[in-house]
C-alpha positions as CSV (number, residue, x, y, z in Angstrom):
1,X,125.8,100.9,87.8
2,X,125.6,98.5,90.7
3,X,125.9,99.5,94.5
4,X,126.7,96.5,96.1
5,X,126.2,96.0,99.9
6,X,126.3,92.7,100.3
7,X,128.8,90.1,98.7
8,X,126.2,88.0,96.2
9,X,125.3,88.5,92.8
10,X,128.1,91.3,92.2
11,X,127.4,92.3,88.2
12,X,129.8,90.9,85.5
13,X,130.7,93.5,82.7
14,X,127.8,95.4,83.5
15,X,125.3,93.0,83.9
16,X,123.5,92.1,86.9
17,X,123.4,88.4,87.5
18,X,120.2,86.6,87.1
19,X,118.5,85.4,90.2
20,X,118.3,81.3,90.8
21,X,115.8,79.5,88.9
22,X,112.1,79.1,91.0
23,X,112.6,82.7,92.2
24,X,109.1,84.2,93.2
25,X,110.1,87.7,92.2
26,X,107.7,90.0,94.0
27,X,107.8,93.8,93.2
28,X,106.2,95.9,95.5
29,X,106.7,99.1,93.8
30,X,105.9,101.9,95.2
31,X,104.1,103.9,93.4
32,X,105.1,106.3,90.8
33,X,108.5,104.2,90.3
34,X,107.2,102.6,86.9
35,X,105.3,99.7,87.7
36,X,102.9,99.9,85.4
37,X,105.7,100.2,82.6
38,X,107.2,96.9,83.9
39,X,103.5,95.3,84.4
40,X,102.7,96.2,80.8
41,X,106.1,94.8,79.3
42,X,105.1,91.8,81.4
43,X,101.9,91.1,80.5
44,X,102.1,91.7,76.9
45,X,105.4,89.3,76.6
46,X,103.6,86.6,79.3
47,X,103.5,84.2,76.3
48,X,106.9,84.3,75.3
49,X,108.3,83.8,79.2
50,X,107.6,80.4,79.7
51,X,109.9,79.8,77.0
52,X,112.8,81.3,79.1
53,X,111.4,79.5,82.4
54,X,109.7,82.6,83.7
55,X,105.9,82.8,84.0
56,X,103.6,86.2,84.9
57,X,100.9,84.5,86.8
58,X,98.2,86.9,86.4
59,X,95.0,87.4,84.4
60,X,95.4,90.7,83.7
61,X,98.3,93.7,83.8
62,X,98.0,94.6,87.5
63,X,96.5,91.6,90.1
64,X,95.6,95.4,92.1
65,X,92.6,93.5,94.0
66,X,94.6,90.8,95.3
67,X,97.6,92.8,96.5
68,X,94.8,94.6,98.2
69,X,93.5,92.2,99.8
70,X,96.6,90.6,100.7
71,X,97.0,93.8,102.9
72,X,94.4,94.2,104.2
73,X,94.0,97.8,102.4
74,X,90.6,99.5,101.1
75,X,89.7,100.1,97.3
76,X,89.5,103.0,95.6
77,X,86.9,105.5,96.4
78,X,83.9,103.5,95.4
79,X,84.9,100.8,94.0
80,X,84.2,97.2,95.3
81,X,86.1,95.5,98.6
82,X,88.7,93.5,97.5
83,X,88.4,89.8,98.8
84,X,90.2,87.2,100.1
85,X,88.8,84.9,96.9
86,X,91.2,87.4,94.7
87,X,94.5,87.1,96.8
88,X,93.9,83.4,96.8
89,X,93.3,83.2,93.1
90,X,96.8,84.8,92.5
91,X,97.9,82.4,95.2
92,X,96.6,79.4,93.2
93,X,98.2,81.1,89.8
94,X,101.6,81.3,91.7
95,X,101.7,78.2,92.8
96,X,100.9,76.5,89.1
97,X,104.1,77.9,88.2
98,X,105.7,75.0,89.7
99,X,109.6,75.0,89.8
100,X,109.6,78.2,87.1
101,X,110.7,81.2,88.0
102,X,107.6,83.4,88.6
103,X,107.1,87.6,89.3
104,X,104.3,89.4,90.8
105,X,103.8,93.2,90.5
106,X,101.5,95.3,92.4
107,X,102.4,98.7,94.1
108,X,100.0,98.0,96.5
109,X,102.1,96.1,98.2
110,X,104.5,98.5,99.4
111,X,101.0,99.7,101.3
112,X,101.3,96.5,104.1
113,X,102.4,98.1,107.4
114,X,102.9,95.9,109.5
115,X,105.4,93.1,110.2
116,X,102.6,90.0,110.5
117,X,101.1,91.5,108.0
118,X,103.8,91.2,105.4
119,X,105.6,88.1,106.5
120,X,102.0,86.1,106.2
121,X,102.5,87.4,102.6
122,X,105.4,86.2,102.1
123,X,105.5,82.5,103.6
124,X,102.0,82.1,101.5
125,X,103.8,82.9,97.7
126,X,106.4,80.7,99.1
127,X,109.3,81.4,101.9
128,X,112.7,81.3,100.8
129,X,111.8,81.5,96.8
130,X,110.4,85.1,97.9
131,X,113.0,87.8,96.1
132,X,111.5,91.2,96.8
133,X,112.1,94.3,94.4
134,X,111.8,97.8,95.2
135,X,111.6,100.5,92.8
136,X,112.7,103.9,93.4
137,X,112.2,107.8,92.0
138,X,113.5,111.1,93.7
139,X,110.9,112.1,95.7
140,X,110.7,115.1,94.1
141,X,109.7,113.6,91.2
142,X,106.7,111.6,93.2
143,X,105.3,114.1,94.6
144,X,103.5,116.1,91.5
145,X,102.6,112.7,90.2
146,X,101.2,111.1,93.6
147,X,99.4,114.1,94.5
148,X,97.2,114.2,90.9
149,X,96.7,110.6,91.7
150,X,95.1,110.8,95.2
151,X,93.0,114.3,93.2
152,X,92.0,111.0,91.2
153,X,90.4,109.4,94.5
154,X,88.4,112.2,95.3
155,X,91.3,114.5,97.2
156,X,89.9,117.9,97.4
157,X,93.0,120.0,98.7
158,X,95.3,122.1,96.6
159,X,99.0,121.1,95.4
160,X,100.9,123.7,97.5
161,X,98.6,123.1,100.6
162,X,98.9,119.1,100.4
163,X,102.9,119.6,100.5
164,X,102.7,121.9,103.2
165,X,100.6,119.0,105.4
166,X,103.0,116.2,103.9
167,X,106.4,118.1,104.8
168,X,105.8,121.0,107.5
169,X,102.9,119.9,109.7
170,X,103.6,116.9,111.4
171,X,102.6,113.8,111.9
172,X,102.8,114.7,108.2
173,X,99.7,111.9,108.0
174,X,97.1,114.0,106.4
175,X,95.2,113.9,104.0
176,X,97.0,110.9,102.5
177,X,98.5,108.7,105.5
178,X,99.2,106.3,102.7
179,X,101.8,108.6,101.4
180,X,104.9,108.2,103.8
181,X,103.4,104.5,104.3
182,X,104.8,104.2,100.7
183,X,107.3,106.6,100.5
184,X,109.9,106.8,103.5
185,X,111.8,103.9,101.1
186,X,114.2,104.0,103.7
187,X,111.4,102.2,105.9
188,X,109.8,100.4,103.8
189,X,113.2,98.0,102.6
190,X,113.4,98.0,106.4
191,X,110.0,96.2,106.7
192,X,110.3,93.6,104.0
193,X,114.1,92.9,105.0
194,X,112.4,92.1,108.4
195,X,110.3,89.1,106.3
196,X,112.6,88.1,104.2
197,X,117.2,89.2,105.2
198,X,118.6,91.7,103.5
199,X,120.5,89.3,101.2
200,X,117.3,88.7,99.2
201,X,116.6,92.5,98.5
202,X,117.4,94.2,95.8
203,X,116.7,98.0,95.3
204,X,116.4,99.5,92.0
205,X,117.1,103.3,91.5
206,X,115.2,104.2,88.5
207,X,117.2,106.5,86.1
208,X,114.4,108.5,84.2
209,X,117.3,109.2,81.2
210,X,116.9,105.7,80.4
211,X,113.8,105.1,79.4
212,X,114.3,101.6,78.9
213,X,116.3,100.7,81.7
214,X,114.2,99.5,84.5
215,X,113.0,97.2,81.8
216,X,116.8,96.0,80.8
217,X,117.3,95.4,84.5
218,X,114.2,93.3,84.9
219,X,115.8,91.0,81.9
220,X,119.1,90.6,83.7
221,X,117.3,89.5,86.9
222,X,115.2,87.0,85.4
223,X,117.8,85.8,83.2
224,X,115.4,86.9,79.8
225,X,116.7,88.0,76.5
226,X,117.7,91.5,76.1
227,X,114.8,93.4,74.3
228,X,112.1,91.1,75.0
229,X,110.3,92.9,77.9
230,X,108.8,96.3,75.5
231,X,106.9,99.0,76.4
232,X,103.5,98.9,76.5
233,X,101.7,102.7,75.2
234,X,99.2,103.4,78.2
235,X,97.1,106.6,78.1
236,X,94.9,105.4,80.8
237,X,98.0,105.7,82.7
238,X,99.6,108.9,81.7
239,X,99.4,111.7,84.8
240,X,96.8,114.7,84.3
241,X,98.3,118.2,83.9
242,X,97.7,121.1,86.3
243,X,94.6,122.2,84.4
244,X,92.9,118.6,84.5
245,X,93.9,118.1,87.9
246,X,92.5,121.4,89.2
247,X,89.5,120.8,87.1
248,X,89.1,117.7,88.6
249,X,90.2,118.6,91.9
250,X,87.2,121.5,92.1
251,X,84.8,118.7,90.9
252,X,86.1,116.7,94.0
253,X,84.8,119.9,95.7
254,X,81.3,119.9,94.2
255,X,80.6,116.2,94.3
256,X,81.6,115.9,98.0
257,X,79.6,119.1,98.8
258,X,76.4,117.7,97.1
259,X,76.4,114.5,99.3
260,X,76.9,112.1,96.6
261,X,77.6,108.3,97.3
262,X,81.3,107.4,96.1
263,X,79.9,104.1,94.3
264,X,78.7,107.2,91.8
265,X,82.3,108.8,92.1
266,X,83.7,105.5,90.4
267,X,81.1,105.1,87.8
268,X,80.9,108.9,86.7
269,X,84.2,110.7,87.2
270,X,87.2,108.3,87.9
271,X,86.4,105.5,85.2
272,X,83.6,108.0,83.3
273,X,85.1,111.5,83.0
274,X,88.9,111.1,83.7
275,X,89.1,108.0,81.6
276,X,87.3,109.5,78.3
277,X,89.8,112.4,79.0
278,X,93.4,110.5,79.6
279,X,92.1,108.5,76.2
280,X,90.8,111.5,73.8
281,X,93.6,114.2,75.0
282,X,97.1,113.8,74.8
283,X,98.9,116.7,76.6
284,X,100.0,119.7,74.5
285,X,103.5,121.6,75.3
286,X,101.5,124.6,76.1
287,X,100.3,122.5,79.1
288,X,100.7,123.9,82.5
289,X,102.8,120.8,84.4
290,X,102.4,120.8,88.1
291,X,105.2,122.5,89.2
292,X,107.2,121.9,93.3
293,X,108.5,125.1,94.8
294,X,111.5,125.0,95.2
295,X,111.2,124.7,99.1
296,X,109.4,121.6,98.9
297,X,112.2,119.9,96.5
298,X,114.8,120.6,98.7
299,X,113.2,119.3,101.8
300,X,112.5,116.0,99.5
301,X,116.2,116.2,98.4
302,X,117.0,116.2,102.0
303,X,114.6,113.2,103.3
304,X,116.4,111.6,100.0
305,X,119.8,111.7,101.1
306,X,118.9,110.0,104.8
307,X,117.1,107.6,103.5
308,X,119.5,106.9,100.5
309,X,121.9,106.2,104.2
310,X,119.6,104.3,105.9
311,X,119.5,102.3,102.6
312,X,123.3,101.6,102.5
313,X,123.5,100.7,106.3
314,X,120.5,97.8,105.6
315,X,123.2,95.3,103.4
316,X,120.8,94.9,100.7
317,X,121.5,95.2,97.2
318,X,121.2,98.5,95.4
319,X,121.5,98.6,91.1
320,X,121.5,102.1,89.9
321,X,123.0,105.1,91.4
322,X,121.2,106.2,94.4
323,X,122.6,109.6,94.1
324,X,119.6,110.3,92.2
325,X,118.1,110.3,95.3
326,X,119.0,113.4,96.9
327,X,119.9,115.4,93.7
328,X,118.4,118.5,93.8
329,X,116.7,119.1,90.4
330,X,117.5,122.5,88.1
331,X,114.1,124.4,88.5
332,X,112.9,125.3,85.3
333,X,113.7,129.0,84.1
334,X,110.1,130.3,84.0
335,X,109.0,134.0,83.4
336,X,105.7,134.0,85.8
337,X,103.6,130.8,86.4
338,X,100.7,131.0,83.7
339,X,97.2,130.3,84.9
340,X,96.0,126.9,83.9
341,X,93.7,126.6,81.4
342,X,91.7,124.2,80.3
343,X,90.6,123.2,76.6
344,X,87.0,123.5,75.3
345,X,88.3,120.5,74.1
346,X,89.7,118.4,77.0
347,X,86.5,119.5,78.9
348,X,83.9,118.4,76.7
349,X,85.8,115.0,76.2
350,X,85.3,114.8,80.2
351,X,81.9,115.6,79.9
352,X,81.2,113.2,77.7
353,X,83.0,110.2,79.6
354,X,80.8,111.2,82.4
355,X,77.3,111.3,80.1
356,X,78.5,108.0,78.1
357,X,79.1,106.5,81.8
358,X,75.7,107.4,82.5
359,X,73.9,106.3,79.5
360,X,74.9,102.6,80.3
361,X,72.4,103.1,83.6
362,X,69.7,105.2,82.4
363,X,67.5,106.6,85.2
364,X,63.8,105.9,85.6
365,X,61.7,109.4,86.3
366,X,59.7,110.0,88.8
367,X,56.1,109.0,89.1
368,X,53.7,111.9,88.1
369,X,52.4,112.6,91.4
370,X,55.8,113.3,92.7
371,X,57.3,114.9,89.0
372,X,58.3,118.5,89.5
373,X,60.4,120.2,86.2
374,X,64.0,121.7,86.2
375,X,62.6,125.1,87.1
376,X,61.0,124.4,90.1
377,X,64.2,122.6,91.3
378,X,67.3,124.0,92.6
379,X,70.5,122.8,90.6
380,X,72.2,121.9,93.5
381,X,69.5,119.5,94.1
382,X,69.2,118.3,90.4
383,X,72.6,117.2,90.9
384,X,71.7,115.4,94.0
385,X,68.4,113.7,92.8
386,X,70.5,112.7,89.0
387,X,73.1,111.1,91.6
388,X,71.1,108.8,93.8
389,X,69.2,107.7,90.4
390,X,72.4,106.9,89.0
391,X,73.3,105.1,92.0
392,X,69.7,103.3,92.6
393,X,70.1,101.8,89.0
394,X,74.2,101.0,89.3
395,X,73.1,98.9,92.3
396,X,69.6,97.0,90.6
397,X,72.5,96.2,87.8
């Protein structure tokens, strides 16, 4: 279904015309709409697009760093500064594509807030080629997913109390300010229709039913053949459940309250412990999910329907049907919420991510004169001491 605002590109039969040949198709997500479904599909079928006039013009899945720096936006906790070299390095790839149609997906560019800001990045991956393509989810939907995401950046604060700072207490900017940056969609079209006219917008409502269908519309756009964009199996990318989340969330805790350097964060638990995990364990149905109350989904219902109107009075082109938007999910019929519990399992693969991290920096001991053992040292202090090691070695790598 098609919700046409403007008088261009109306679908024929169903299908959504293709946009004009030398498009520079730039989707900035946001996050938690399926991006990294449509930048796997991409990436693993970037051979067979040139064949069809379409190049992905990226080294890898997800050009993150350069969409970073492009915004002028930090890393993740601990991991290196993006740089101007990597937003130029996509520029270059970009402009290699010559007269080809060309698309560009990062979620991280939905994070640029300010008008400059965002028309500098449009002008430099070409001006009036520039197509921009927003993906949408209820937010009710976002909300369990992008909360377990920021608990995988270090948040330390619990899922009820987070919604409670993101919904009742305003300016509703902590501890994620990045959150309505992303997520007020109705602002963020507004933004980018500043750069670039309404007219060369489109808005895609993602149907979760369809399981294929963000990746049928991306066809249609670029004018591919049906069925060559396929998913791409990501564990790395699947979301924790509650009991991983809250394992890791009280690990946040510990870390933060031991004084450890984030560089160690990166190394140790996002791409040590939480990797392992997402790779070794695939979520049972006994699971604990991360469940909204059902105060918080109706408030995200509401924000959905006026910004689904503030949508509709921009002009720009909407496939999909943005009642999904406001709908008020059926809550689950639950007898009692059971505790979450984690796996012997599940926690010893997270263990060992962390220990196999580790291993690949081994630390020196200390000199004799300064050695004391384990039982002379407080464990709070062992963890400390194990940390900056880590760290010292990380850094002579």
């Amino acid at each position: 279904m098609e919700t046409d605002c403007t008088s261009n590109d109306l679908p024929v039969n169903g299908v959504t015309a293709p946009l004009p040949a030398g498009t520079r198709l730039l989707h900035i997500g946001p996050h938690k709409t399926g991006t990294t479904a449509i930048q796997g599909a991409l990436f693993a079928a970037r051979d067979l697009l040139p064949g069809h006039g379409v190049v992905f013009p990226a080294h890898s899945r997800h050009p993150m760093e350069a969409a970073l720096a492009a915004c002028a936006r930090p890393a993740m906790i601990g991991d290196p500064a993006p740089t101007e070299k990597h937003w130029r390095r996509l520029l270059e790839q970009v402009g290699a594509t010559g007269g080809k149609t060309s698309v560009i997906s990062s979620e991280f560019f939905a994070d640029a807030e300010d008008d400059d800001t965002i028309a500098r990045i449009v002008e430099q991956l070409g001006g009036e080629r520039v197509h921009v393509l927003v993906t949408l989810r209820p937010l009710a939907k976002i909300m369990p997913s992008q909360w377990q995401q920021y608990v995988q950046n270090g948040l330390r604060m619990g899922y009820d109390n987070w919604l409670t700072h993101m919904l009742r207490k305003a300016p509703y900017e902590q501890p994620n300010p990045s959150f309505w940056r992303r997520h007020r969609h109705d602002r963020l079209v507004e933004r980018w229709a500043r750069a670039v006219g309404a007219e060369r917008i489109t808005v895609v409502v993602v149907d979760d039913r369809d399981r294929e269908g963000l990746l049928r519309t991306f066809e249609q756009l670029l004018g591919l053949p049906e069925n060559l964009l396929q998913p791409v199996p990501d564990a790395t990318n699947r979301s924790l459940t509650l009991a991983e989340t809250e394992m890791l969330r009280n690990l946040n805790k510990e870390f933060r309250g031991n004084g450890l350097p984030d560089e160690l964060y990166s190394k140790l638990v996002r791409n040590g412990a939480v990797m392992h995990m997402k790779n070794a364990c695939s979520p049972s149905p006994e699971d604990v999910k991360i469940l909204t109350p059902e105060w918080a989904v109706e408030a995200a219902a509401e924000i959905g329907a006026g910004m689904v109107r503030r949508i509709g009075d921009l002009g720009v082109r909407v496939i999909g049907d943005p009642g999904l938007l406001s709908a008020v999910p059926k809550a689950p019929a639950l007898d009692g919420i059971p505790a979450p519990r984690i796996s012997p399992e599940v926690a010893a693969r997270a263990l060992y991510g962390a220990l196999a991290a580790a291993a690949e920096s081994p630390v020196r001991h200390t000199s004799p004169a300064k050695a004391r053992t384990a039982h002379q040292t407080s464990s709070k202090e062992l963890v400390r001491v194990l940390g900056h090691r880590c760290l010292k070695k990380l850094r002579r790598r």
